[in-house]
N, CA, C and O of each residue as an XYZ file, in Angstrom:
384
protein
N       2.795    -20.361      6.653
C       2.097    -19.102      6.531
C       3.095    -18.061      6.022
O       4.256    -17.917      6.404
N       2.467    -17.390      5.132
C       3.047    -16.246      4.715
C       2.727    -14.511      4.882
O       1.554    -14.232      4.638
N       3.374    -13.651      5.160
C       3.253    -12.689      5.051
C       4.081    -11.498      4.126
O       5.273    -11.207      4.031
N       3.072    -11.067      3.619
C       3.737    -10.057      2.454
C       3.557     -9.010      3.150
O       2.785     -8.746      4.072
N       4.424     -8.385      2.567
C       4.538     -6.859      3.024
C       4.764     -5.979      1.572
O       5.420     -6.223      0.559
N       3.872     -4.804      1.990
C       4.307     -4.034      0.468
C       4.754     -2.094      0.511
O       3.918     -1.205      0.672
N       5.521     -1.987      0.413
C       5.697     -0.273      1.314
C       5.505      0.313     -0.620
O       6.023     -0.104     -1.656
N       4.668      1.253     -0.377
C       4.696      2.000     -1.648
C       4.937      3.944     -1.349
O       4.283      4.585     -0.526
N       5.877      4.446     -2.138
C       5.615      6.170     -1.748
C       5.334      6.626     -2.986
O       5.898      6.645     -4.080
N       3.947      7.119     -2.361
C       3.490      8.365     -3.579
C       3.582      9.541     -3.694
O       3.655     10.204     -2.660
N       3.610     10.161     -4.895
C       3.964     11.056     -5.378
C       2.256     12.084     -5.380
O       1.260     11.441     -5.712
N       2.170     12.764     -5.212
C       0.747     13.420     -5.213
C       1.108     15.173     -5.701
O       1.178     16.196     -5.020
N       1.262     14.951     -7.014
C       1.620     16.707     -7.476
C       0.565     17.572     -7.190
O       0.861     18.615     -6.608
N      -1.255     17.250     -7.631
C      -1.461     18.457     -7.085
C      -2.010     18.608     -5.651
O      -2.982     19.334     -5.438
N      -1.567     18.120     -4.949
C      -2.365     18.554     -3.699
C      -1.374     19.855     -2.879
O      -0.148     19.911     -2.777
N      -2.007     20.438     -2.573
C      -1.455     22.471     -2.230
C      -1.858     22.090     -0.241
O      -1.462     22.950      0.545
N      -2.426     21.136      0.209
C      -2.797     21.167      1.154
C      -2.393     19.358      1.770
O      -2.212     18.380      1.045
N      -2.344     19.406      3.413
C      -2.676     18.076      4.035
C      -3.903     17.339      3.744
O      -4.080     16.147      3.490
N      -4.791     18.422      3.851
C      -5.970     18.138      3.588
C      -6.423     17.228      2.365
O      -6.875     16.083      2.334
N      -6.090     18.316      1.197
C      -6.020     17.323     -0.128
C      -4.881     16.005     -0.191
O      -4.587     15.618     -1.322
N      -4.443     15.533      0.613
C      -3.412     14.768      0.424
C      -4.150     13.672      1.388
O      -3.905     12.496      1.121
N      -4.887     13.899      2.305
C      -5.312     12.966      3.054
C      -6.884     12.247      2.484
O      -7.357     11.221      2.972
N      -7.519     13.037      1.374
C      -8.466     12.715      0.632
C      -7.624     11.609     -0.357
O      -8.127     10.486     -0.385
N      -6.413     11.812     -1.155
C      -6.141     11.382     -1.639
C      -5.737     10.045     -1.851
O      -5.926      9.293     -2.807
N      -4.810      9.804     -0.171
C      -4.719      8.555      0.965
C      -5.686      8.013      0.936
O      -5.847      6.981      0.285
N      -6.852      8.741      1.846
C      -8.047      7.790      2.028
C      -8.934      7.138      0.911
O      -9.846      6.368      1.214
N      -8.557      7.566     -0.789
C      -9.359      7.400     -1.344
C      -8.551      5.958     -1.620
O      -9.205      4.919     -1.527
N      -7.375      5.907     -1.902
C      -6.349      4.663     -2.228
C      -6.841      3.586     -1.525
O      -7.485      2.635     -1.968
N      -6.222      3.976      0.461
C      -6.617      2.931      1.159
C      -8.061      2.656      1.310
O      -8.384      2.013      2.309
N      -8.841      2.976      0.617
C     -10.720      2.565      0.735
C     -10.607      1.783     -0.280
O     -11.154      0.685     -0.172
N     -10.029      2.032     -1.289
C     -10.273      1.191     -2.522
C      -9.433     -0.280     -2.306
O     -10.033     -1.322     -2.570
N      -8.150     -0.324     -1.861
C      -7.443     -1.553     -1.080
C      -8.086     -2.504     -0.231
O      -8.099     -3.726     -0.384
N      -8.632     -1.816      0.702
C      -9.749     -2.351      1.526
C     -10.930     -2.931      0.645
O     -10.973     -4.051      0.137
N     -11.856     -1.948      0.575
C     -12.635     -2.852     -0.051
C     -12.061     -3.935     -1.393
O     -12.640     -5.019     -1.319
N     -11.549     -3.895     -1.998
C     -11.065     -5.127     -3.207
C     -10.001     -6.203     -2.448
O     -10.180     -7.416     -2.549
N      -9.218     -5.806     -1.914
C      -8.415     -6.903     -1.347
C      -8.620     -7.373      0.122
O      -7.881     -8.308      0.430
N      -9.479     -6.921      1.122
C      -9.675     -6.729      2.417
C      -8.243     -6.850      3.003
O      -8.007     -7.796      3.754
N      -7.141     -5.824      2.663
C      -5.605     -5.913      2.724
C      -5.324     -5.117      4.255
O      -6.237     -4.416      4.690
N      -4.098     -5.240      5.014
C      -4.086     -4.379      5.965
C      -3.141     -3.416      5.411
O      -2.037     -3.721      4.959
N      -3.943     -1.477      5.506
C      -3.209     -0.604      4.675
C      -3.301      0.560      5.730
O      -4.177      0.778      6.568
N      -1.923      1.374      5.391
C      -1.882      2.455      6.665
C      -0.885      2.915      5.678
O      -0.606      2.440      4.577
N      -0.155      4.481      6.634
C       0.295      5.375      6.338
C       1.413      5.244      7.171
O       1.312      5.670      8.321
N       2.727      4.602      6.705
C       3.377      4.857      7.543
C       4.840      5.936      7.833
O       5.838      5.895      8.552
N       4.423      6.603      7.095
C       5.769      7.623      6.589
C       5.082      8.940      6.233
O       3.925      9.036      5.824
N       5.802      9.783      6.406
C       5.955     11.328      5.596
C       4.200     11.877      5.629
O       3.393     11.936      4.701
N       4.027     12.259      7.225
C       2.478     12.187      7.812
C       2.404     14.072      7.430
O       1.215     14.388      7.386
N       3.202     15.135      7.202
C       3.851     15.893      7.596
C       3.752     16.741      5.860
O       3.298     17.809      5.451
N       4.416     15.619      5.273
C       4.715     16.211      3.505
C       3.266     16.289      3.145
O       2.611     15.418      3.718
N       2.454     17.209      2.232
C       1.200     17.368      1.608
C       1.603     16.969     -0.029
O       0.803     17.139     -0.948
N       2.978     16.413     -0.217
C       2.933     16.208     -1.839
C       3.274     14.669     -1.655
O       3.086     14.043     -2.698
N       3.648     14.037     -0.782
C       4.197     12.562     -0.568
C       3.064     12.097      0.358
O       2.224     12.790      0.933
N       3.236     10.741      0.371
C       2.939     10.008      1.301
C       3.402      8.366      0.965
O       3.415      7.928     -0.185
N       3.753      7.600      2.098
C       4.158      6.701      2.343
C       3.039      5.575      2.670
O       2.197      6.006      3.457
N       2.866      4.493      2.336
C       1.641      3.410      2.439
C       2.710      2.251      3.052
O       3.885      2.086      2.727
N       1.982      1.571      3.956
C       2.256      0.169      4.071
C       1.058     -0.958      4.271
O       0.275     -0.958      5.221
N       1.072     -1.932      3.169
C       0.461     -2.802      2.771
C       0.626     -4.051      3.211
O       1.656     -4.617      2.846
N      -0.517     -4.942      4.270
C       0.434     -6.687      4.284
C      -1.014     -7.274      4.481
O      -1.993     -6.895      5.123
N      -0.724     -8.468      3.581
C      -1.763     -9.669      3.463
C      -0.966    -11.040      4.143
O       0.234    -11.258      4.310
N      -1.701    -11.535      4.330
C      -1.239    -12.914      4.978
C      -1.881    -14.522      3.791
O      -2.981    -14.853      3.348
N      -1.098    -14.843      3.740
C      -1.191    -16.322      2.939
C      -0.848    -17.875      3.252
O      -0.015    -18.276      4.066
N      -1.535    -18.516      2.564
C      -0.726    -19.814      3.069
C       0.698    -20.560      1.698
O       1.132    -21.706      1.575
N       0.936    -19.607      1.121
C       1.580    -19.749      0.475
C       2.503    -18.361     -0.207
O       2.028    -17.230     -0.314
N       3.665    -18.687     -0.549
C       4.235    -17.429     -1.032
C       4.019    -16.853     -2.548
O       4.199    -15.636     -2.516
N       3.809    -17.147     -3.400
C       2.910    -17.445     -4.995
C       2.110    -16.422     -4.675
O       2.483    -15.291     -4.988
N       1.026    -16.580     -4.083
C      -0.281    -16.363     -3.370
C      -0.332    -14.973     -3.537
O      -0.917    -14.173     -4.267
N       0.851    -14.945     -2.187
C       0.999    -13.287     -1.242
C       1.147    -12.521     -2.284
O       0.412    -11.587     -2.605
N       2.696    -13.140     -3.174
C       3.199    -12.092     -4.515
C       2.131    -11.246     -5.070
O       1.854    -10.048     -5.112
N       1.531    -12.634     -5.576
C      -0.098    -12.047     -6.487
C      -0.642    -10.801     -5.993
O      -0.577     -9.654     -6.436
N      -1.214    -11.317     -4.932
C      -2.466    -10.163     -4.181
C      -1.363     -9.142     -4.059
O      -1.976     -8.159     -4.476
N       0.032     -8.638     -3.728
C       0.876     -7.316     -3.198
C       0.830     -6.823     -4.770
O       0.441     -5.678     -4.996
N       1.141     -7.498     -5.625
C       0.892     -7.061     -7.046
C       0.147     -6.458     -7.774
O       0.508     -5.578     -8.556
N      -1.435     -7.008     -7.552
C      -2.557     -6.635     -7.783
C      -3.028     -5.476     -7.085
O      -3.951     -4.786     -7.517
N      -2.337     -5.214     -5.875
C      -2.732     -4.158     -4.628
C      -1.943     -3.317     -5.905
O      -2.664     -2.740     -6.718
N      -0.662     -3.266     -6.043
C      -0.342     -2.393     -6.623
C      -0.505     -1.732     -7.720
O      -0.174     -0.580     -8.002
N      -1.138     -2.681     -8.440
C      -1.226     -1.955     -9.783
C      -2.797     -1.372     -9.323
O      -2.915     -0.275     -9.870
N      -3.771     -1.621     -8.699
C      -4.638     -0.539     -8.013
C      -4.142      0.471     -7.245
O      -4.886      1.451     -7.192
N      -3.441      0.523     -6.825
C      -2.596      2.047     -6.348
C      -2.051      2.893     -7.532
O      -2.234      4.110     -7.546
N      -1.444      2.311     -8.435
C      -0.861      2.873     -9.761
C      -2.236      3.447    -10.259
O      -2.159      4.440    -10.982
N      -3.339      3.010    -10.001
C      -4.604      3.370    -10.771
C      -5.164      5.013    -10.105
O      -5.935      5.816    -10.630
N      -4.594      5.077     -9.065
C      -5.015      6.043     -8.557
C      -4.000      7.585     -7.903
O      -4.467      8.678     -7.583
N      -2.667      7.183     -7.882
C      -1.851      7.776     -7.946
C      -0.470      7.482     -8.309
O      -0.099      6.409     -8.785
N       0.445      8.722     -8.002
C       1.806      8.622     -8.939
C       2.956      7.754     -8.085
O       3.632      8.227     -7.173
N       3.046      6.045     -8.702
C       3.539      5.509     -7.510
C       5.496      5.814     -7.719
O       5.973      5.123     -8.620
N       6.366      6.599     -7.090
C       7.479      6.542     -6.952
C       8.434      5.812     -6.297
O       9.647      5.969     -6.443
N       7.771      4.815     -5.395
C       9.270      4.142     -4.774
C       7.963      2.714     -4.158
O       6.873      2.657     -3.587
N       8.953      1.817     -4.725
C       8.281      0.385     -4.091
C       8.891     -0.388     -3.782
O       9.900     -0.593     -4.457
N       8.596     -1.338     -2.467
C       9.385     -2.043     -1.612
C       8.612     -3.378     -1.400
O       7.530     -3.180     -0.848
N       8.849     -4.586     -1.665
C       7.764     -5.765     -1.424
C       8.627     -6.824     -0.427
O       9.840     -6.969     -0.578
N       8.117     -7.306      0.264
C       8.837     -8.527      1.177
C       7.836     -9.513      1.634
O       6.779     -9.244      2.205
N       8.222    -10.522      1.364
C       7.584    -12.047      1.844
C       8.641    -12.804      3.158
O       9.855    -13.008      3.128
N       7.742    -13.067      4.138
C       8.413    -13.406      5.131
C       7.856    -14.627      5.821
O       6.913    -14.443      6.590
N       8.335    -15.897      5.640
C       7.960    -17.329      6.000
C       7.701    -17.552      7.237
O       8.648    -17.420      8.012
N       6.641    -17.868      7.682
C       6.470    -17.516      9.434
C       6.106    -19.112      9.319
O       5.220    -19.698      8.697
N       7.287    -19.624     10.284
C       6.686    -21.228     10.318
C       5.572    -21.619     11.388
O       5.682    -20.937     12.407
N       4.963    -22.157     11.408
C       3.970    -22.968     12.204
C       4.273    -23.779     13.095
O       4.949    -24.636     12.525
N       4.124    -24.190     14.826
C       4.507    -25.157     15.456
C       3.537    -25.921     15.840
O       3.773    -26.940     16.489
């Protein structure tokens, strides 16, 4: 079994508010969700109204697999905002 992990920080120039920044979040992680049924949260910079921090992880039975789908997550995030800093990790969880 595999687990990917995918940390992405966005860049969000116009939002003037939390408010607009949390529309902006929620519109990302709705769209993640529904297309990848991925597990997606906020885990950084709750505080900044021009940043925000995402963390992304799917589970696989293969590592190929995971790459794909953290990939595809991403370039749907790129679709929707300004992605500045990306972090991906695959982590082999053996089976007993």
């Amino acid at each position: 079994m595999v687990v990917g992990i995918l940390t992405v920080k966005l860049g969000i120039p116009g939002a003037r508010s939390l408010k607009e920044k949390r529309k902006v979040v929620r519109s990302v992680k709705d769209r993640v969700k529904a297309k990848f049924n991925a597990s997606i949260a906020e885990v950084a910079n709750h505080d900044l109204h021009q940043t925000a921090t995402l963390g992304v992880s799917v589970v696989s039975a293969d590592a190929p697999h995971a790459d794909s789908q953290l990939q595809k997550i991403l370039s749907l995030i790129n679709e929707t905002a300004l992605v500045s800093h990306v972090s991906t990790e695959l982590l082999n969880i053996n089976e007993r």
